[in-house]
C-alpha positions in Angstrom: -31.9 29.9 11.9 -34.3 27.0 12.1 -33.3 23.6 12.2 -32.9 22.5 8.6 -30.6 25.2 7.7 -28.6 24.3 10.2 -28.1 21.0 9.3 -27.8 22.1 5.6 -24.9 24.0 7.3 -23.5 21.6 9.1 -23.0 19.7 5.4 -21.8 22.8 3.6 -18.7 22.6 6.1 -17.8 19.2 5.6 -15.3 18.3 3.2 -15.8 16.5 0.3 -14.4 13.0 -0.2 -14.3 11.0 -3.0 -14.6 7.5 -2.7 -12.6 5.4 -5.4 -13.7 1.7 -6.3 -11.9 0.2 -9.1 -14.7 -2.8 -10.2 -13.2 -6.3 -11.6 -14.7 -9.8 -11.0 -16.3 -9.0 -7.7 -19.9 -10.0 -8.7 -20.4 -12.1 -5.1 -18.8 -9.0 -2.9 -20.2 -5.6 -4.7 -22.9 -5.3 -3.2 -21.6 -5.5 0.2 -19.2 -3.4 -0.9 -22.3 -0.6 -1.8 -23.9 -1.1 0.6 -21.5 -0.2 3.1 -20.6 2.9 1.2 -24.5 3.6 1.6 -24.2 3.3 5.1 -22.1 5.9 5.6 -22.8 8.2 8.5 -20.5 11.0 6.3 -22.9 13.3 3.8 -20.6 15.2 1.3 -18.9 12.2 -0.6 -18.7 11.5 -3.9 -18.5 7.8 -5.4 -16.4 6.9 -8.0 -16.6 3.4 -9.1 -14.1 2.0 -12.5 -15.2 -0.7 -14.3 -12.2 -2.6 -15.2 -13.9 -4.4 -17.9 -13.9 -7.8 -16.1 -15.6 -11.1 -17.0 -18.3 -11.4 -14.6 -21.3 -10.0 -14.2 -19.6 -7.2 -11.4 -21.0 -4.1 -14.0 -24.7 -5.5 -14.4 -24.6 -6.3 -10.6 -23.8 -2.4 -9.9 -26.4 -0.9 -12.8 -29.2 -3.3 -10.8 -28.0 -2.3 -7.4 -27.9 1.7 -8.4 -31.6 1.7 -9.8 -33.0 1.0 -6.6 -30.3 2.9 -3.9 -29.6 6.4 -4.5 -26.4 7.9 -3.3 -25.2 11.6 -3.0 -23.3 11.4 -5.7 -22.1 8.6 -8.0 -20.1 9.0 -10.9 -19.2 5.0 -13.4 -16.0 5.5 -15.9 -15.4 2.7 -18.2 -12.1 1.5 -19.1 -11.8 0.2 -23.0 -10.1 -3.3 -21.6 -9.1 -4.2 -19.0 -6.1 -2.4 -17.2 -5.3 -3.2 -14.1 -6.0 -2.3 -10.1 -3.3 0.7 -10.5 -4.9 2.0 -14.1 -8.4 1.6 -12.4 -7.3 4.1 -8.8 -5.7 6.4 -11.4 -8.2 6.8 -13.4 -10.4 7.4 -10.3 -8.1 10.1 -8.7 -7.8 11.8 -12.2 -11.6 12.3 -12.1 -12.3 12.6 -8.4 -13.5 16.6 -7.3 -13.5 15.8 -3.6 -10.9 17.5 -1.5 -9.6 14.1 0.4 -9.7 11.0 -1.9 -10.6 7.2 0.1 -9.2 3.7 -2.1 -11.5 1.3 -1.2 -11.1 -2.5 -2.7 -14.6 -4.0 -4.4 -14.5 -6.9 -2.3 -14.1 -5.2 1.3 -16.6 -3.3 3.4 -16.5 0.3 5.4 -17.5 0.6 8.8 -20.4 3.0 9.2 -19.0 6.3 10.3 -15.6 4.8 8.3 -15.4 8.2 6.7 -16.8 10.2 9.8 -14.2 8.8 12.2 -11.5 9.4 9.5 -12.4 12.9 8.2 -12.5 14.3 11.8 -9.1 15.4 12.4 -9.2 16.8 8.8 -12.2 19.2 9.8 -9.7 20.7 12.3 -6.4 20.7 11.1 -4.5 19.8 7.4 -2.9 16.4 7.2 -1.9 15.1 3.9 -3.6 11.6 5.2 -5.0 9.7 7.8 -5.3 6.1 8.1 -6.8 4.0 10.2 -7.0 0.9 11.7 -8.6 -2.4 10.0 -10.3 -5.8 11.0 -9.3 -9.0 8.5 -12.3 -11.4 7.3 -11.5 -14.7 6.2 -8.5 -15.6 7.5 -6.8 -16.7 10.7 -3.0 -14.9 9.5 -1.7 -12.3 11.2 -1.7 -9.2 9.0 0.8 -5.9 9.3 -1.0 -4.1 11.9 -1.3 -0.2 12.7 1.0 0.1 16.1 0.7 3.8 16.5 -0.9 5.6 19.1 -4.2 7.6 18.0 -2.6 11.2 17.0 -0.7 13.4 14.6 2.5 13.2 13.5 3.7 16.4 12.2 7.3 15.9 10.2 8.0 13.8 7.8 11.5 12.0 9.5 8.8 10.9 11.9 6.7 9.5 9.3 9.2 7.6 7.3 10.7 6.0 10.5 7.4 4.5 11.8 7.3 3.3 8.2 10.6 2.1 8.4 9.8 0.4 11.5 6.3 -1.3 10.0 4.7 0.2 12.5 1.2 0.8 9.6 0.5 -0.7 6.7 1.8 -0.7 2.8 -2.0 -1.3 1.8 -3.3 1.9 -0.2 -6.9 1.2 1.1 -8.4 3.1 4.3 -6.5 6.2 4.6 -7.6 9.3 3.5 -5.5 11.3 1.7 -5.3 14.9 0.2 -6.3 15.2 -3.3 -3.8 17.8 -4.4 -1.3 16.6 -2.2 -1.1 13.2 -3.9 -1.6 15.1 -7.7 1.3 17.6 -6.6 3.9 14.8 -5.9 2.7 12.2 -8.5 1.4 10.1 -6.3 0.2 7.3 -8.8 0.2 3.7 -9.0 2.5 1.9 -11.5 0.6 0.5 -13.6 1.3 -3.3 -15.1 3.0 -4.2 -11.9 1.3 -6.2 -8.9 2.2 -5.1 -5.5 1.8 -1.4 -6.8 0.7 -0.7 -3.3 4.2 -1.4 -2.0 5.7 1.1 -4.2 2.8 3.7 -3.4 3.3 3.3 0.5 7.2 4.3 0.2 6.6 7.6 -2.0 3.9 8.3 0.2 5.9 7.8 3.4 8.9 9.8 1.6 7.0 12.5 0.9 4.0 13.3 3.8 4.7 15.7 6.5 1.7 15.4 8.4 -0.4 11.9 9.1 -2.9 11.4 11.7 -3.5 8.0 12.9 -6.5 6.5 14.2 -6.5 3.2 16.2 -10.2 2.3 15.6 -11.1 -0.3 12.9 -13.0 1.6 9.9 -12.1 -0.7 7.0 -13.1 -4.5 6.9 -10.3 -6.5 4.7 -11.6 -9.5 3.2 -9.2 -12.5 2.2 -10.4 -14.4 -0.4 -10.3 -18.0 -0.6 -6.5 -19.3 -2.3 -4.8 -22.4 -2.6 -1.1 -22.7 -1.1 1.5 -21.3 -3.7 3.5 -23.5 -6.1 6.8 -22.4 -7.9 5.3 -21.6 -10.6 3.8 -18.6 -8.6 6.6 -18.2 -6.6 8.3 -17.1 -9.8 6.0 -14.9 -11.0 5.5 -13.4 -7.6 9.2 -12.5 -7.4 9.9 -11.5 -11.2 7.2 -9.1 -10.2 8.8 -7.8 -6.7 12.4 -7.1 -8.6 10.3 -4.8 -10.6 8.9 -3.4 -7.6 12.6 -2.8 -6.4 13.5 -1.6 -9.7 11.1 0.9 -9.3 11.8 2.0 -5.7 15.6 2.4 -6.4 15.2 4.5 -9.2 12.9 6.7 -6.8 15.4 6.9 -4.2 18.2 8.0 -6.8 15.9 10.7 -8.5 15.2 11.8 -5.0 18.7 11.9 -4.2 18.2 9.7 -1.1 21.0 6.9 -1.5 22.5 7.9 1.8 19.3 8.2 3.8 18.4 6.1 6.5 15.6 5.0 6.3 14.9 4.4 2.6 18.4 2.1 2.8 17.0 0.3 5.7 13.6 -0.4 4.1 14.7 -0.7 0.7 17.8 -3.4 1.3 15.7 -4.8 4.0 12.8 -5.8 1.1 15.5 -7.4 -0.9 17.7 -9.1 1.0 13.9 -10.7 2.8 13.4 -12.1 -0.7 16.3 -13.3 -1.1 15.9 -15.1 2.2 12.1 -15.8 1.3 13.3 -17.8 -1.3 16.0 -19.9 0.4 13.3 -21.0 3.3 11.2 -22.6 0.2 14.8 -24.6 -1.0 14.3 -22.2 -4.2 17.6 -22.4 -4.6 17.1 -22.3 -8.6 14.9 -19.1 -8.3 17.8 -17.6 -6.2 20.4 -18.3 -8.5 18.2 -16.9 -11.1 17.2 -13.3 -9.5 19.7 -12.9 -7.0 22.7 -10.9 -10.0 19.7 -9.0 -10.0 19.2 -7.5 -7.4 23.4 -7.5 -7.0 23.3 -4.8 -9.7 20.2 -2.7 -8.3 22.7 -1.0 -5.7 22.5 2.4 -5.5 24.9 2.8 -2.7 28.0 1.0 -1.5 27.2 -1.0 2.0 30.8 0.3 2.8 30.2 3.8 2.1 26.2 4.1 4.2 28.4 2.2 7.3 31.1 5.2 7.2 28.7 7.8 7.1 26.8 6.2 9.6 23.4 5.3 7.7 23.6 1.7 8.5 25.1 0.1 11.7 27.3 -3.1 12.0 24.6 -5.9 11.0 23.3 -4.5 8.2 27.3 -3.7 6.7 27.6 -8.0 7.2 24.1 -8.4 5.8 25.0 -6.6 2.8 28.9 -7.1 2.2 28.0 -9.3 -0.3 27.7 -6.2 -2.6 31.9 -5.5 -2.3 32.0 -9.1 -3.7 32.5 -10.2 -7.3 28.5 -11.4 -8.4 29.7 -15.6 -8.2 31.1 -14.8 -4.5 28.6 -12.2 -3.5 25.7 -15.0 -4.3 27.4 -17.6 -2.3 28.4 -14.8 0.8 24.2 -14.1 1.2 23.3 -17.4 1.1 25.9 -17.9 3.8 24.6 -15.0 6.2 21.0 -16.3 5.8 22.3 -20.1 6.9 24.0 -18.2 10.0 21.7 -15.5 10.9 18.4 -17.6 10.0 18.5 -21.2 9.2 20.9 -22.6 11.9 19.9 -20.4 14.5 15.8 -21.5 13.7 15.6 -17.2 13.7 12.3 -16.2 11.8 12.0 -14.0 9.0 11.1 -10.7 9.5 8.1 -10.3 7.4 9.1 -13.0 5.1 6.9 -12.8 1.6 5.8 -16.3 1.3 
């Protein structure tokens, strides 16, 4: 065997992974974007970029950029209007043919052996994903970091408890994930909702049984430049989160997992830190407003998890306020939060705003 056919080998056993990059008013980062893609030390992948039928010049940008770099394999599928981030990774996992399928934001960058580092374990042994580790550019915030060692975890109680316990990230970007694992357990993004990603994360962490983490960085995150939030997008952003919950409790219900750890402690957790999230602003109209809400999106009794032992003695005073007529339950939560948080100067645990 002479040397090129080994390397032509060498490819042939390589899994194929599809790259999906949903395109929308990124005209100043595509090509940063591409060209990391370009860079990539990994041979068999396929590139999938949506245009999202933006208003910038982002298409024209990537038409210019392709006529003069050549990649494996590129694949452009045009949306009729504009549809969203979810619509757009859809639409890309609908049409992707690679084996393990990558999200990767138009605005952010891949390291260079980003999917050579990450497809590694895969070459070895099945995992229905593997995520990695990230670096943030353009901002001094701390972001939810990846606190697992480097390894596999191979059941899924595992899994969902290091979720649980925020130990990696809800982001859908950089992890590699298993085509027909995410098509056999609808593993889509809602579409028309922002913060699809949290929703995504939680079905995903519900349903793998086998992840393998990787502590290096192979995904650059870039935060764009924003002004502070005023109410007026504090409202939106929490009309939009309810939905989110709406959409996580009906999950847990059709899954039949009211009385499972876990998805009760991450589930009420998200809540009740809105809730909260909105009392450190002094929104105390915007609680008023949402909180019968989320009083009514209950679908089990904090009495009933504390006597089968799914939640221990702080969470059954955190969320008593459910046993409570709606007027009293309102004025109960705001209570605990004055008690556990504002008198005691106690920060929010991953407070939203």
């Amino acid at each position: 065997m002479n040397s090129e056919e080994s390397i032509n080998l060498s490819i042939n056993k390589l899994k194929k992974v599809s790259i999906i990059i949903p395109v929308y008013n990124v005209d100043s980062f595509i090509i940063q974007c591409l060209d990391s893609v370009r860079s990539q030390s990994y041979t068999n992948l396929e590139v999938i970029l949506v245009d999202d039928c933006g208003t910038d010049n982002s298409m024209a940008v990537v038409q210019e950029y392709l006529k003069h770099h050549s990649f494996t394999e590129v694949k452009i599928l045009h949306h009729t209007h504009n549809r969203g981030l979810s619509a757009a990774r859809n639409t890309g996992l609908e049409a992707a043919t690679g084996e393990y399928v990558f999200f990767l934001d138009s605005d952010d960058e891949l390291t260079d052996d980003c999917i050579s580092v990450m497809a590694e374990p895969i070459e070895k042994f099945y995992h229905d994903f593997v995520i990695a580790n990230y670096e943030v550019k353009g901002s001094d915030k701390d972001y939810p970091a990846l606190t697992l060692s480097t390894g596999a975890l191979r059941n899924n109680k595992k899994i969902l408890h290091s979720y649980a316990e925020g130990r990696w990230y809800m982001m859908a970007w950089n992890k590699l994930c298993n085509r027909k694992f995410l098509l056999d357990n609808k593993l889509f993004f809602e579409e028309g909702l922002l913060h699809e990603d949290v929703i995504w994360s939680f079905k995903l962490a519900c349903k793998a049984c086998s992840m393998y983490v990787i502590q290096e960085p192979t995904y650059r995150y870039t935060i764009r430049a924003a002004s502070i939030m005023t109410g007026t997008d504090i409202e939106r952003d929490a009309k939009q989160y309810i939905k989110v919950f709406e959409a996580i409790t009906q999950f847990v219900v059709n899954e039949g997992m009211q009385q499972a750890q876990d998805e009760y402690t991450l589930l009420e957790g998200r809540k009740s830190t809105l809730l909260f999230s909105l009392l450190q602003r002094n929104e105390y109209g915007l609680y008023n407003r949402y909180y019968p809400y989320l009083h009514e999106m209950s679908p089990i009794s904090p009495w009933a998890a504390f006597k089968s032992k799914t939640i221990g003695i702080k969470y059954l005073l955190r969320d008593l306020h459910y046993l409570l007529p709606m007027a009293w339950g309102k004025r109960y939560k705001r209570l605990f939060y004055n008690l556990y948080y504002k008198w005691r100067g106690k920060p929010i645990e991953g407070a939203f705003w």
